[in-house]
N, C-alpha and C positions, 0 to 999 in steps of 0.2 A: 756176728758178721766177721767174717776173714779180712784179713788187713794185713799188705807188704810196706814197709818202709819206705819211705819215698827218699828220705834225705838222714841223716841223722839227728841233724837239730828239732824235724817238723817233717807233717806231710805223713798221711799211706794212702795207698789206694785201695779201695774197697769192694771185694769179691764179691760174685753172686748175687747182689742186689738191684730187684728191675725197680727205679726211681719211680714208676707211673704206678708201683703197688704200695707203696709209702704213705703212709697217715698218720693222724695225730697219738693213735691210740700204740697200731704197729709199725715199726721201724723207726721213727722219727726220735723216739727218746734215746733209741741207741745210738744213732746218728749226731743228736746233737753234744752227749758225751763224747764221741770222736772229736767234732769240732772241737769243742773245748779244748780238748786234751792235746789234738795235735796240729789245732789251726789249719790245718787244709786239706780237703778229701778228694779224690781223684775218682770218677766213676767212669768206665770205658766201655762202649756201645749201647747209649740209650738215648737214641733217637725221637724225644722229646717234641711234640708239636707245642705250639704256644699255649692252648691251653693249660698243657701239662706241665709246662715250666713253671707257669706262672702260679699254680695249684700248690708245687711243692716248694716255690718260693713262700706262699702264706704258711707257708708249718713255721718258716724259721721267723717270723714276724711282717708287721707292716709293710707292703712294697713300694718305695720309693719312686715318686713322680716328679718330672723336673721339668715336665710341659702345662701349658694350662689346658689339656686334653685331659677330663679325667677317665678315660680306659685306654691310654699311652702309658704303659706299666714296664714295657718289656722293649730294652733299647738295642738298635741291632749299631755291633760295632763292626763296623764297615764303610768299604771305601766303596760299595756301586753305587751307581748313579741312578734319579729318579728315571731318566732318560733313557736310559741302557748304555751298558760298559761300566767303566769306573769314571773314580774324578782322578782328574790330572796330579803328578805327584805336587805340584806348586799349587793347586787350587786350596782355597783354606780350610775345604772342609779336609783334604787329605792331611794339609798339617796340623789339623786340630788333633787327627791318628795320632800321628809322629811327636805330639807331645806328651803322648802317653807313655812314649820309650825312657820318659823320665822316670825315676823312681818313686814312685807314692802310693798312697790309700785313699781310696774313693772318697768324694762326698765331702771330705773335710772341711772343703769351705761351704755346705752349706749349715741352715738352722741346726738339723737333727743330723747328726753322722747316720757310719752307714753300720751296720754289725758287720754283714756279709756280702758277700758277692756270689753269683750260681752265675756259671759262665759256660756256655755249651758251644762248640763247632761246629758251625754250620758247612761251611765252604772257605776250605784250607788252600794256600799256597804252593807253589809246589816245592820252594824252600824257603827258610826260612817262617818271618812270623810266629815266631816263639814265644812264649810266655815264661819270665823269670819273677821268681818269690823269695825272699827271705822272709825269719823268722826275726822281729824285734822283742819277740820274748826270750831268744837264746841270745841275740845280740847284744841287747840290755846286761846279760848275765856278766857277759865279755867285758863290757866297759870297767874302768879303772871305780875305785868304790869311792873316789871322793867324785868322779864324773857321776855316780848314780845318785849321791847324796845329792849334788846340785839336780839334778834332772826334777826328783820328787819336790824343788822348791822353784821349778820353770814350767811358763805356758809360754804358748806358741799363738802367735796370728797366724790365720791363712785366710787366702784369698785365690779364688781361681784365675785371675788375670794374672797371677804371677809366674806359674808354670806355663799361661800361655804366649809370655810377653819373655821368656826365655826363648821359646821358639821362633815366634815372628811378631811383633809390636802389630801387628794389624790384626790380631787372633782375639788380642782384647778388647777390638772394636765390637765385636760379635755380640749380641745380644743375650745368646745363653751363656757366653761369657760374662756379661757386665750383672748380669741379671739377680748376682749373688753380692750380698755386702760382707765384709770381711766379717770372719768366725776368730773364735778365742777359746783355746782348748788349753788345760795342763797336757805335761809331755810326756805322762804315765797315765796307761791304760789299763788298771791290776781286772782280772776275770775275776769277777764275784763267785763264779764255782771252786777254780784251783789256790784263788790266791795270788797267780804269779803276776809280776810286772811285766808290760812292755810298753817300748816305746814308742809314743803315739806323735808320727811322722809324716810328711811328705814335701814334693818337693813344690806345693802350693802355700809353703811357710814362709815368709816376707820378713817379719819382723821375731822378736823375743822381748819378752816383758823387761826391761830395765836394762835395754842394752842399745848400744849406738843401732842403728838399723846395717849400715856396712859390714858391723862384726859381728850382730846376728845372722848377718845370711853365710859369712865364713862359718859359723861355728855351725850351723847347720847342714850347712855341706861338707863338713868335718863329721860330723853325728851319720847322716846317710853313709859315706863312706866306712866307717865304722860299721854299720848292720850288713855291709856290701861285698863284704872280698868275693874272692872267687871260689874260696871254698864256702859260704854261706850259703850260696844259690844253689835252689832247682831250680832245671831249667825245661822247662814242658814242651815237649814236639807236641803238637795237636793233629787229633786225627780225625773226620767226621764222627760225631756221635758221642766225643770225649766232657765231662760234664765235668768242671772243679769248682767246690764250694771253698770259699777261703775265708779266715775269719778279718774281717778289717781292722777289729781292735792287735794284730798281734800278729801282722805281715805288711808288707812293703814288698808291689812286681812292677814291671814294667816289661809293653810291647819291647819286641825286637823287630827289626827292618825286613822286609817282605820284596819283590819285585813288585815295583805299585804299579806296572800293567796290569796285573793278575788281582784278579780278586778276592777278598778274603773277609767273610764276615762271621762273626760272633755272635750270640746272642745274650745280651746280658740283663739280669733282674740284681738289682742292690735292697737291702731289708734294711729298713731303719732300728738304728737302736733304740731302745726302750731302758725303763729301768732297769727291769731284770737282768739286763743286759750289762750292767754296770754305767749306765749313761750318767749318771749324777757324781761319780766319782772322777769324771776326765771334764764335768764344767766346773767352771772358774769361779 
């Protein structure tokens, strides 16, 4: 497969490959070497029905449910409404969006993390609504070495009312908010293929194991900041038909702001980790 560099730390995008001809036997093993190697793959014009999404989500593992629907697999992130139109920028399902603009990785607070994410454009804005990533494998590298010595001897709480209770204290009233009980993860995520470490972050971390809770959330918003400058980031225009798989264990994105008249929606499938995955080396 051909492959241009997306970023320097991470990232390329992937030439000449139609997603809907992808299986287990061809293309997927090349694929998921990329993942590994370079935590995010950009696929541009492949217009995907659900069934198809949700097909080549099962190559990369289990698909992640978070409703008590079981064939609710494939979650649209968006702001229309069941009614027609969108929802109002103040309604809470819009700022449940607008706490995505926080920096994090899926899933963390719930049972099973997530490996991946396959995130496809549907209907794009006409500015803005960006998608930014860092790499916390290149980030990690950056940190000071007595910073990475403590990291390998730190887990982290999270909880999803915490990133939404930054936003609006009424977000955590929400029932697929409350719905999750707090998670306990180490803060190093090493890829059982390459080896490498990173750091396994977001901004739904609350507490840190044997630390006051006040100066764990400093020192965590000290960490974010750290995998964040401005030269660490891609920063993704989306275009209809644009597919990016990203690895969860070894990236940190967050939406960017949109005109919330206009609508804009995503399609997104998250893959639960497994062992193979290195899941047993980031529980506690």
């Amino acid at each position: 497969m051909k492959t241009t560099p997306l970023h320097p730390d991470f990232g390329v995008e992937v030439h000449g490959l139609d997603l809907k001809s992808v299986t287990a036997e061809d293309g997927y093993p090349e694929l998921r070497r990329l993942f590994d190697r370079h935590s995010l793959l950009l696929f541009r014009d492949q217009p995907l029905n659900d069934a198809e999404h949700l097909r080549l989500g099962n190559l990369f593992g289990p698909i992640e449910n978070r409703t008590e629907n079981p064939g609710d697999r494939l979650s649209a992130v968006s702001n229309k409404a069941a009614e027609g139109g969108v929802t109002a920028a103040d309604d809470l399902h819009t700022l449940n969006l607008i706490a995505n603009q926080l920096w994090h990785t899926d899933s963390t607070f719930l049972p099973v993390p997530a490996l991946a994410n396959l995130l496809q454009a549907r209907v794009v804005s006409s500015t803005g609504g960006e998608t930014e990533f860092v790499s916390t494998r290149a980030g990690f590298k950056r940190l000071p070495r007595e910073t990475q010595e403590r990291l390998r001897r730190t887990s982290f709480h999270h909880d999803y009312k915490t990133s939404r209770g930054d936003i609006a204290e009424e977000l955590t009233t929400l029932d697929i908010i409350q719905k999750w009980p707090e998670q306990h993860w180490r803060a190093l995520w090493p890829n059982p293929e390459t080896g490498e470490e990173a750091l396994y972050i977001a901004s739904h971390v609350y507490a840190v194991e044997g630390m006051d809770r006040a100066e764990a959330r400093a020192w965590v918003k000290d960490l974010i900041a750290a995998m964040t400058p401005p030269e660490a980031i891609y920063t993704h225009a989306w275009r209809p038909g644009d597919m990016i798989i990203w690895d969860e264990r070894a990236t940190l994105h967050r939406g960017r702001p949109w005109p919330y008249k206009e609508e804009r929606t995503l399609a997104s499938i998250c893959v639960t980790a497994r062992d193979v995955d290195g899941l047993q080396a980031v529980r506690v």
